[in-house]
N, C-alpha and C positions, 0 to 999 in steps of 0.2 A: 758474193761479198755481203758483210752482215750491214743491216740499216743500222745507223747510227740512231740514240733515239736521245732527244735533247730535252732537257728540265725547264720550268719555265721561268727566265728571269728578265729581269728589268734593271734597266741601266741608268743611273743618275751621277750629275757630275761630268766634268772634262777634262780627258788627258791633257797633262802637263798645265793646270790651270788651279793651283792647290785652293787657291778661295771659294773659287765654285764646286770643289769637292767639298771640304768644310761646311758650306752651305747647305751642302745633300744630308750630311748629316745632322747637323744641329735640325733638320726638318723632320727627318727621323726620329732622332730622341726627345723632339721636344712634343711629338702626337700622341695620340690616348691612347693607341695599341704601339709596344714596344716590342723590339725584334726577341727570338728567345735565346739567341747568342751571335757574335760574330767573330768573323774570322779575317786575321790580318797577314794578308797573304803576301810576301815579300820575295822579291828579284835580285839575288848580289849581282850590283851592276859592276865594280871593282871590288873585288875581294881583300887585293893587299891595303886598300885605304878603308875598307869596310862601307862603300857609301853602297847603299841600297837603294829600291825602289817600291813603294806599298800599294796598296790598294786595298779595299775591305770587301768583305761581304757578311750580308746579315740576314742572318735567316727568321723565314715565315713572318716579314713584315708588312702588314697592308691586303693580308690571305694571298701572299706570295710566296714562294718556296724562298726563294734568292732573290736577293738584291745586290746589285756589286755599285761600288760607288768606286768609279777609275782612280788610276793612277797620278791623282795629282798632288803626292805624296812622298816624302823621300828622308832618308837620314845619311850621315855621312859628311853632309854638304852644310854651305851657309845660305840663307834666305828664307823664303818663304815655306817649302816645302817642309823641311824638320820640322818648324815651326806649327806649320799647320797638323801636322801630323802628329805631336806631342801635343796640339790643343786637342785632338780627335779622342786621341786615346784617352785623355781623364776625364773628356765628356763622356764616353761609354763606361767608364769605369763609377762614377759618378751616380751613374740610372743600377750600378748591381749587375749588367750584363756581362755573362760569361765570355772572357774572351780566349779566342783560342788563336795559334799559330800555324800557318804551313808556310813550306819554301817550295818555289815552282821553279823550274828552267825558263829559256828564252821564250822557246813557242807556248810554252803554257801559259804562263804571266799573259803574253799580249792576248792568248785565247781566250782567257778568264776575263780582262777587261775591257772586251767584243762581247762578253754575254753568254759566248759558245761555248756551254758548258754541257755536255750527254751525259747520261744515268753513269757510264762505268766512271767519268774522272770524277764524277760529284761524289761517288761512292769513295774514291781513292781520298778525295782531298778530307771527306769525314772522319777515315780512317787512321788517315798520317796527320792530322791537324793535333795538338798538342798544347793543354791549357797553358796558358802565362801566368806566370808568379811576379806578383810588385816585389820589390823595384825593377826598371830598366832604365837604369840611368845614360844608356846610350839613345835612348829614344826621350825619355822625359825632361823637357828642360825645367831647371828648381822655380822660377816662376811659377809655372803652372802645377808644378805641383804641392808649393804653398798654397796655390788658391783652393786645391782640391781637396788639401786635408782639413782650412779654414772652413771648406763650406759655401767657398763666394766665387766659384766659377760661374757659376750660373747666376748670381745676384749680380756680376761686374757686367758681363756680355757682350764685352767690346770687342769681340770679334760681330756682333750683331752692328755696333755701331757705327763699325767698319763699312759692313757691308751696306749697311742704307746710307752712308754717302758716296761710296762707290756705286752701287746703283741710280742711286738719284743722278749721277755725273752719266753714267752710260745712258741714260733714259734718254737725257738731255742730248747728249751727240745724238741718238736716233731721231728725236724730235726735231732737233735743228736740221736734219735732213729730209725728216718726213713728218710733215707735223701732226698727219693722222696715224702713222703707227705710232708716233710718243704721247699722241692724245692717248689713245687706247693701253698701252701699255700703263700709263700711269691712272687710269680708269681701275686697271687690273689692279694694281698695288695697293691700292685706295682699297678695294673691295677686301684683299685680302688682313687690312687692317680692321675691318668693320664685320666682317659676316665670318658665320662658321655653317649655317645650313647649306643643305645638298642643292638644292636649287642657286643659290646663291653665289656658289661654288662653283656650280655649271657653268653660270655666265661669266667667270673667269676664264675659262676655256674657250668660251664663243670668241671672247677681246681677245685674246693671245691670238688665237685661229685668224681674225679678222686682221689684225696687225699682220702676221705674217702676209696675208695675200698683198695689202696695201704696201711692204715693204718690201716681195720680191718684186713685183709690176714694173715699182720704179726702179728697183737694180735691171730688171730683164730693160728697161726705158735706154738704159747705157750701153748695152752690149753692142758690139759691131761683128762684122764678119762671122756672123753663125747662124746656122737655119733656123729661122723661128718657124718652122713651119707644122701644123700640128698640135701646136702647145696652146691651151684653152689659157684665158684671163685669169681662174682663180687655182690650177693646176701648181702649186707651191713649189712641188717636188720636182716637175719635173722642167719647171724654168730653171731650177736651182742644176741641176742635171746635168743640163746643157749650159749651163753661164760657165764653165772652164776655169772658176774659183779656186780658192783653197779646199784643196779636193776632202781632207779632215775635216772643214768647217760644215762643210755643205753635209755629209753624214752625218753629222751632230744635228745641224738643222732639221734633216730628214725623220732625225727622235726626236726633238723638238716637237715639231708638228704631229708627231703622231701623239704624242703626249698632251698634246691638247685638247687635238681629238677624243684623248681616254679622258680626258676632266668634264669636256664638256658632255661625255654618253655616260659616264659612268656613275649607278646611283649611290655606290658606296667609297666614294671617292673623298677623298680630308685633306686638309689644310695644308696640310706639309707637299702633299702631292702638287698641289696648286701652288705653294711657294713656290719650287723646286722648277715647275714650271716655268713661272714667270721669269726667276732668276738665269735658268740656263738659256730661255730664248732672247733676252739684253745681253748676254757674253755672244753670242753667235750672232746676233746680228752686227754686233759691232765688230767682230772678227771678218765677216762677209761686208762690211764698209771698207776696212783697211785694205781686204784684198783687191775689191774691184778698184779703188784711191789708187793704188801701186801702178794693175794694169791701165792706168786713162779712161776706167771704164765709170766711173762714179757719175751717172746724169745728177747734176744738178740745177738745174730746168725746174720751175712751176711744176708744170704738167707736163706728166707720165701718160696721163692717158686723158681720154675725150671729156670734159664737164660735163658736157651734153649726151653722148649715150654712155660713157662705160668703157669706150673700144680704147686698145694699144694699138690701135693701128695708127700710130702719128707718123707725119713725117715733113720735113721743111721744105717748103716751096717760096721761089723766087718770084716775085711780082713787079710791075714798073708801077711807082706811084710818080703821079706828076707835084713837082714842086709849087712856090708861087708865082714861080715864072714859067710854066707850063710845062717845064723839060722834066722829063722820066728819069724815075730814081728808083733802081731796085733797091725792093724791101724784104728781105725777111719774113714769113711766117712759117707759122706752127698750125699745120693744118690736120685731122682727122680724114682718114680715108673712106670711113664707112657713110658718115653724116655729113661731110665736107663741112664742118666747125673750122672755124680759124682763127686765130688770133696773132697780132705782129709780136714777134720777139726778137729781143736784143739779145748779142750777147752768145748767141748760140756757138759752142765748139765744137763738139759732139754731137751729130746726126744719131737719133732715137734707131735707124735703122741703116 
């Protein structure tokens, strides 16, 4: 059987989540190296009402072959999706980039927005892709495309204004759960407003990195009934793995953190990258809040893990403490298994283990 041989691409953006697609791209088009064309790759999801499904891909950006920016895009329908995806298109149209068209089936669409993309279908989708001609009045709503022939989609940027109050709000939930991954995350946001050197840019990828571990810990702090057995303290992925989560979230996650890991090694690495970063790792984490919230699994407890060394080995123990009249009164604690640290706590529902 022949090897398949795969292209290299990279994934930004989240199915079914069209703001944080939008966000991949305005990252895109708004960096010093532009892509040399993209392509808007469409699913008829109902044919007789014409609603579809998009997703883009843009080529040779960032000295990448492919970039595919998911499916959080759509026409047909009402909300967010048209929406966003009629601001995409005259944002690309806007920078002079060629855009081109292909239509894919079922399995290829989801393949495309997995990344899984081999030499033969990238050859197929170059071949059959097919320039667009303005207008597309079924995709462009006349708002945006007043502002595109005024000149002021990019002067207005309220889809930008959007998004840093919606960010600033998910920060904030993360923070109010964990106050050192919302310290650090908004460390990162901070930085991305102030710096553009490569160093500088690194250590946005350290804070993301570092957030992550500080905010699986305390999800892995809530789980019950499953082996923690194996699974090292700063091991990201593979606490996420086994947490029995929203299984889509947790693969997101998993790019997430690698994607950090590329900002914080890599020396040619740009601002968009490290938006794009920041931004898709506050929607998954907040998606991995709501899930664990649903299961009873959200610990929220102080402490996840020991003050004193570092360890998740927590666990509650029963103690008699004697009153002012002498008589024993069980209490409560939150004890450390490696350092026997302990501290009394109220309030406990959820056993860490």
């Amino acid at each position: 059987m022949e090897r398949r041989e795969y292209i290299e691409v990279q994934c930004l953006g989240i199915s079914g989540i069209p703001l944080s697609c939008l966000l991949a791209i305005e990252a895109i088009l708004d960096s010093k190296e532009l892509p040399e064309r993209a392509t808007i790759v469409t699913h008829v999801k109902d044919r007789r009402n014409r609603q579809e499904e998009h997703l883009f891909l843009f080529h040779d950006w960032c000295r990448v072959p492919l970039t595919v920016v998911k499916s959080g895009f759509a026409s047909g329908y009402s909300g967010d999706g048209p929406k966003t995806f009629s601001l995409a298109i005259c944002m690309i149209r806007s920078k002079d980039i060629p855009i081109y068209g292909f239509d894919a089936g079922t399995t290829q669409f989801r393949l495309i927005g997995q990344g899984r993309i081999d030499k033969q279908s990238y050859r197929r989708i170059m071949a059959e892709s097919e320039p667009l001609t303005w207008p597309w009045p079924l995709w462009i709503l006349d708002e945006h495309e007043a502002l595109l022939n005024e000149g002021k989609l990019w002067k207005g940027l309220y889809w930008r204004g959007e998004r840093s109050d919606w960010l600033t709000n998910v920060i904030g939930d993360i923070a109010e759960y964990n106050p050192m991954t919302g310290k650090k995350l908004r460390l990162a946001t901070d930085q991305l407003e102030r710096f553009e050197e490569t160093e500088q840019l690194q250590q946005i990828g350290i804070l993301v990195r570092d957030a992550w571990i500080e905010f699986t810990q305390k999800i892995w702090a809530g789980l019950t009934n499953i082996d923690k057995s194996g699974i090292g303290p700063n091991d990201v992925k593979g606490m996420l793995e086994r947490s029995r989560l929203y299984d889509k979230a947790i693969k997101t996650a998993s790019l997430a953190v690698d994607m950090a890991n590329k900002v914080e090694h890599d020396r040619s690495i740009t601002s968009d990258v490290a938006r794009a970063c920041v931004a898709i790792t506050a929607i998954v984490m907040g998606m991995l809040m709501k899930s664990a919230e649903r299961k009873g699994q959200l610990w929220r407890q102080r402490y996840y893990k020991c003050p004193s060394c570092g360890s998740l080995e927590l666990s509650v123990i029963t103690k008699g403490t004697l009153d002012f009249d002498g008589r024993p009164i069980p209490m409560d604690y939150l004890a450390c298994n490696r350092c026997k640290w302990e501290i009394e706590e109220t309030g406990l529902t959820t056993p860490p283990f």
